[in-house]
C-alpha positions as CSV (number, residue, x, y, z in Angstrom):
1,X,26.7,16.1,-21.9
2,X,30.0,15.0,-20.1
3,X,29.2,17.1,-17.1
4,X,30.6,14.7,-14.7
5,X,31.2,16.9,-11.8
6,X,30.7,16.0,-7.9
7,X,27.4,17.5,-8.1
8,X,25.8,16.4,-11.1
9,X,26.8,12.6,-10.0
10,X,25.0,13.6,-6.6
11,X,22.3,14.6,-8.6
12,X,22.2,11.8,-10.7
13,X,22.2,9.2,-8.1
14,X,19.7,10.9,-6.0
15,X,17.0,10.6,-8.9
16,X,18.1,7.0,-9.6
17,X,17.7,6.1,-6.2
18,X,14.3,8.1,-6.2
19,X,12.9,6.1,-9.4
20,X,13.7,3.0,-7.7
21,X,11.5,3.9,-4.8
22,X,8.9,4.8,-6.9
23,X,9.0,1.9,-8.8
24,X,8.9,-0.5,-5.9
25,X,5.9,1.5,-4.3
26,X,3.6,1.6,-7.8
27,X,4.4,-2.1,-7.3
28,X,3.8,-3.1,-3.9
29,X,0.6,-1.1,-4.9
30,X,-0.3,-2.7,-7.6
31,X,-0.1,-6.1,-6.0
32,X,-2.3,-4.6,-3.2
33,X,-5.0,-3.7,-5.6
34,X,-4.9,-7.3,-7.0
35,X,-5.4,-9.0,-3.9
36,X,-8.0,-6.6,-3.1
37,X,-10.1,-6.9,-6.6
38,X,-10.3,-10.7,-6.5
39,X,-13.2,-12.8,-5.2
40,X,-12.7,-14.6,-2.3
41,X,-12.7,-18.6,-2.6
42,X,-15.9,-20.2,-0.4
């Protein structure tokens, strides 16, 4: 497990940087869905 070449750091940060994004989209999403789904005040 102690590969800790150039690449496999690349690698590494590429996918972290990756799961951030995804994480912010599912939850700009999701916050888009709630305003969407709730009844609108009269």
């Amino acid at each position: 497990m102690g590969d800790k070449s150039p690449k496999a750091k690349d690698k590494a940060k590429k996918q972290d940087t990756a799961g951030k994004d995804q994480k912010k989209a599912a939850a700009a999403d999701k916050v888009a869905k709630q305003s969407a789904n709730q009844p609108k005040k009269k």
